[in-house]
N, C-alpha and C positions, 0 to 999 in steps of 0.2 A: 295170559302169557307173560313169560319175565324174562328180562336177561340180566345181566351183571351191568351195576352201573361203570362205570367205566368205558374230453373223447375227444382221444389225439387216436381218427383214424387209421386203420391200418394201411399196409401200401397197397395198390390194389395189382390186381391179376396181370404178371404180365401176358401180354399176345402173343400166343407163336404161329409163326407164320405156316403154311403148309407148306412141305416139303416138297421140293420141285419134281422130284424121282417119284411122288406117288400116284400119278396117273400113271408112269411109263409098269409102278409096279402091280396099279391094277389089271391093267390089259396084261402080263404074264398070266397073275394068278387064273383071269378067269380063263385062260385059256387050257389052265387046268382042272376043269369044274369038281372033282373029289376036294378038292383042299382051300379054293377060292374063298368060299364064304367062312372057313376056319381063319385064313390068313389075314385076311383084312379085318376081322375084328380084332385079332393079335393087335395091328398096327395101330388102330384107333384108340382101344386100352392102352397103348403104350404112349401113344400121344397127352392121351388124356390125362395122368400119372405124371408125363413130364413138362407138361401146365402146372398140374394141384404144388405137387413139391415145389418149384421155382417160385410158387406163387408166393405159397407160404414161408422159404425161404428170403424170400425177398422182405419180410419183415423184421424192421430194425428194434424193435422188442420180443423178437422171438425166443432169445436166450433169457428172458425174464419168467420167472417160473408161475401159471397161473391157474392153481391148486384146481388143474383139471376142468376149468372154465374156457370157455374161447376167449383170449383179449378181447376181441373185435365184438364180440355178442355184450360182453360187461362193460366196456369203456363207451360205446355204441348207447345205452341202457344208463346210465351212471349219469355220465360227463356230458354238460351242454356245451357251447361253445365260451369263448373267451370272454365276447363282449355280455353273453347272456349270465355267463358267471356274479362280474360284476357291477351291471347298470352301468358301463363308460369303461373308459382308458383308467388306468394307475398314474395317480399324480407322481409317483416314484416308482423307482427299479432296486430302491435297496433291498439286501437279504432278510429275508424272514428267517430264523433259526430254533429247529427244536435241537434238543440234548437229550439222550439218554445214555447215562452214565454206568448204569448195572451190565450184565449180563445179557441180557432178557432181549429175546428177540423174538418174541411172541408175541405184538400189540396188542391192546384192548382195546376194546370199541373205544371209546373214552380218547386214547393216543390216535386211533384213524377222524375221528371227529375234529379232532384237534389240529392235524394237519392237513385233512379235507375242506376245512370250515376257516382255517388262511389261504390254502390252495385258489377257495374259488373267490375270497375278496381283495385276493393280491394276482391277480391274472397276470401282471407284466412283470412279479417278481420270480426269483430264484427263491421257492421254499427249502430249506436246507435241513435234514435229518439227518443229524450226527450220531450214531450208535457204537458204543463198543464194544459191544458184542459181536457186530458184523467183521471188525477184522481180523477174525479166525474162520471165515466163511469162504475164503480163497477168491473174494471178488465177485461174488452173485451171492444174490440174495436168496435166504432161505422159501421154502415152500412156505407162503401163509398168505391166509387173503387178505391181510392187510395190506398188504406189499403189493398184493395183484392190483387190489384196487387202487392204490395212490401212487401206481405207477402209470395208472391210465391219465392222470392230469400234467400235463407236458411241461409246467415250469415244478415240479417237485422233485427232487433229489434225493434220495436215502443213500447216504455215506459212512465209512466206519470213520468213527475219530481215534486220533491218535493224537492220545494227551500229551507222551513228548512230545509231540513236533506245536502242537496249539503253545504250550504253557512257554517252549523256547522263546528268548529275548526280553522274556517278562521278569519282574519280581518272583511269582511264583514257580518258577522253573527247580528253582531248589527245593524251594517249600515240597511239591510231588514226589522230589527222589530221597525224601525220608522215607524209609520202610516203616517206621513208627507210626506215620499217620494212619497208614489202613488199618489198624489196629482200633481205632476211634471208636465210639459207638455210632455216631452220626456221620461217616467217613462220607458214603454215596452221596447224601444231601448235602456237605459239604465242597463236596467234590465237584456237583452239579454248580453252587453257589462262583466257586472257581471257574468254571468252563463260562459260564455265562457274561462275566464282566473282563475277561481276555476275547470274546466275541467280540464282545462292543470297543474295547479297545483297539482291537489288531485290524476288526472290517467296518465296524460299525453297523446299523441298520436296525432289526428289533429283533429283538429275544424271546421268546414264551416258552413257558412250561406245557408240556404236556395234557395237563389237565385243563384246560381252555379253550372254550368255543366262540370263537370268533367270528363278529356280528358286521361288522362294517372293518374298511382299510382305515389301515392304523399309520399309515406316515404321515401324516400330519402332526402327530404327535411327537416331536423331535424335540431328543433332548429332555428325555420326561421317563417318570417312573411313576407309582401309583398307591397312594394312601390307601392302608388296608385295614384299621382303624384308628383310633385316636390316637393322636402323637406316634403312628409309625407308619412304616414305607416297609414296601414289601418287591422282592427282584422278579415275581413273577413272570412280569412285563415290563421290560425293558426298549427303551428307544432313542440310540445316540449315536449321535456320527463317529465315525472311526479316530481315534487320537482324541478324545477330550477328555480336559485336563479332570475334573472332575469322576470321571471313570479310574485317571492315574490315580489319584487321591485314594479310591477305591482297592485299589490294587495294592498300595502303597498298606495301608488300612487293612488289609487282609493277614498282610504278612507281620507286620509290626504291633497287630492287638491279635495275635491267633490263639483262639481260644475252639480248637475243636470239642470239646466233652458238653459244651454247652449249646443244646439245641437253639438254634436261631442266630444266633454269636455273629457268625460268618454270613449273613445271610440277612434279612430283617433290620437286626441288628446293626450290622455293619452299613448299610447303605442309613437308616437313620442316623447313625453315630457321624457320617461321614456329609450326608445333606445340613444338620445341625451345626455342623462347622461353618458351613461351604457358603448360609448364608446369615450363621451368627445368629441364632436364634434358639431360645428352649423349648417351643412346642411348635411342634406341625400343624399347618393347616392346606388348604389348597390354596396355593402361591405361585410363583415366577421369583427368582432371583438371581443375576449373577449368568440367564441363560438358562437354567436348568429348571423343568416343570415338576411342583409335587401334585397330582392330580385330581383331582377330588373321588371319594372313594365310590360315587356308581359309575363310572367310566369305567374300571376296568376291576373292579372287584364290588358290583352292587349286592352281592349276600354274601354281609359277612360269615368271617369262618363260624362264629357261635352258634351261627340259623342255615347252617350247611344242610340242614335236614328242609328246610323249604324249598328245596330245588325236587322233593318230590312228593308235593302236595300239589294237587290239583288248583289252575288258574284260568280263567276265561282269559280269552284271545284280548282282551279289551284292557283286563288286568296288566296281562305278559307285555300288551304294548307300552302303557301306562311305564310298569319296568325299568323296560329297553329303551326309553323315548333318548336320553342324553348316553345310553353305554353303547360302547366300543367293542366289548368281549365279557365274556361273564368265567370269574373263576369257579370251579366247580369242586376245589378239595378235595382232592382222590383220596389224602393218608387219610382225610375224616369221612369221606361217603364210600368208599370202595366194596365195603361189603356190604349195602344198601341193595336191595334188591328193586329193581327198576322196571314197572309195568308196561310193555310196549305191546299194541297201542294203550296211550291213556293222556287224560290231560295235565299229567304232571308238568311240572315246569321242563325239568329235564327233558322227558319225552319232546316235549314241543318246540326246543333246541335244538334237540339230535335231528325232527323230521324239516327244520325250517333252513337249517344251516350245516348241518351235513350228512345229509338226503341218503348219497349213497352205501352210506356207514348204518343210518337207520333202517336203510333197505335191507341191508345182512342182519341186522340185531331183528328183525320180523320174520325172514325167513328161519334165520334158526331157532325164534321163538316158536317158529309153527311146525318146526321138525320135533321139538323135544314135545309139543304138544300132542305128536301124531305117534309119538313112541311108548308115550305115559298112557295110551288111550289102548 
């Protein structure tokens, strides 16, 4: 079987009380025995009906769309609790933040891993999903089990962003109301490169992409970004308090070296152009200066982008830990593995991320591997 690589309970039943007038209305009916035993079952069915509704009314996710699932049976199924999430309390409450800057409001596995897999190591955070596609949606979320599923985890968020109001009071507030830029060839990535260091500016907290499955909480990491090989830094992953000046610099550095036609420019680029300032230095390595962490590269990018294709080859459990023993989250390259076709079950690398760290995403990539299985047969 393949697929594409890429429990906050509900409220419960209210009780209705029985109605005081139904003894007085049983002794009527029986006293008309043709119609008695018709009547009272009327009254029971109708009892019963306005329980179920109330009941189900009574639930504060019921306006959330759940692609024909019961919330209650999937989130029930899915989601453990808070503490069992992640082994203890969250040393922090800062925001965790994805971006997605396109259209696309149809998540890949890949995108629910990603937000399920900080969801359950940041238990006391605000996971934040910013999409722009959502605000043309009129305020609810589309029919898709992405959405059903990672609205079962109670600190997760799925938002439309709205880039005027983020980019306001920034440098790049101008920069966006050029109509020339979307013109770019790399506009999206570029666009994504902007949303993320006006995050860290304006609220602070951590940034990730998309493509990222997250293995352990990440605040402790403050103030740090993450060597993605030699001599460079990559925004992947981001982690800085709100207002630091070194983010300015960044922002600053966006606007005054803008070079959109140049893959990475804005992005990579930028953040090494601007760390190589920051502490006076011509080559990176894994450091501290000045307050700010460049990271060493298996914390948060241990296969590099060039051996993107080892995330699915098979590794013994002893291997994978081996790994994982010093990372924090593993980048997984979507532009470079996306069309990679990925064996679920199997002991690819990947596979054993998707089942270890977000369960309930590799629970859907099984089922629907064994639905296309039962259709090809």
């Amino acid at each position: 079987m393949t697929a594409a690589s890429g429990e906050q309970p509900l409220a419960g039943d209210r009780k209705v009380r029985m109605p005081s007038c139904l003894p007085k209305l049983t002794r009527v009916v029986l006293s008309h025995k043709p119609c008695a035993l018709f009547i009272i079952i009327v009254v029971f069915v109708s009892l019963a009906y306005h329980k179920l509704y109330w009941g189900i009314g009574e639930d504060p996710k019921s306006s959330v769309p759940t692609s024909g699932l019961s919330a209650e049976r999937s989130c029930a199924h899915y989601v453990p609790s808070a503490l069992d999430m992640a082994g203890g309390p969250s040393p922090s409450t800062g925001n965790v933040f994805f971006v997605e800057t396109s259209e696309q409001t149809a998540p890949s596995y890949l995108f629910s891993c990603s937000v399920e897999s900080a969801a359950r190591t940041h238990p006391a955070s605000r996971v934040v999903v910013l999409m722009k596609g959502l605000a043309k949606e009129n305020g609810s979320l589309p029919r898709h089990w992405a959405f059903s599923l990672l609205s079962c985890f109670p600190n997760v968020e799925i938002l439309p962003l709205d880039l005027i109001v983020l980019f306001s009071g920034t440098p790049l507030a101008q920069w966006f109301l050029q109509p020339q830029r979307q013109q770019e060839p790399h506009f999206l990535a570029v666009l994504s490169d902007a949303c993320r260091i006006v995050l860290m500016w304006k609220f602070g907290g951590i940034y990730l992409d998309t493509d990222f499955i997250v293995l352990k909480n990440l605040h402790n990491l403050t103030n740090a970004l993450g060597i993605q090989c030699y001599d460079e830094l990559n925004g992947a992953f981001l982690s800085f308090e709100a207002k630091h000046k070194f983010i300015e610099i960044c922002m600053q550095d966006f606007v005054q070296d803008y070079n959109g036609w140049a893959w990475g420019h804005q992005g990579p680029g930028l953040l090494t152009r601007v760390f190589k300032k920051w502490c006076s230095i011509r080559t990176i390595k894994s450091m501290s200066c000045k307050g700010v962490s460049a990271l060493a590269q298996e914390v948060v990018y241990p296969i590099p982008w060039q051996d993107w294709k080892k995330l699915f080859e098979a590794v013994s459990a002893l291997e994978l830990q081996k790994l994982l023993k010093n990372t924090y989250a593993v980048h997984i390259w979507n532009k470079l593995s996306h069309r990679t076709k990925l064996e679920i079950p199997s002991q690819a690398l990947l596979a054993q991320l998707y089942s270890q760290f977000c369960p309930a995403t590799y629970a859907k990539m099984k089922q629907d591997s064994e639905e296309l299985l039962r259709r090809a047969v």
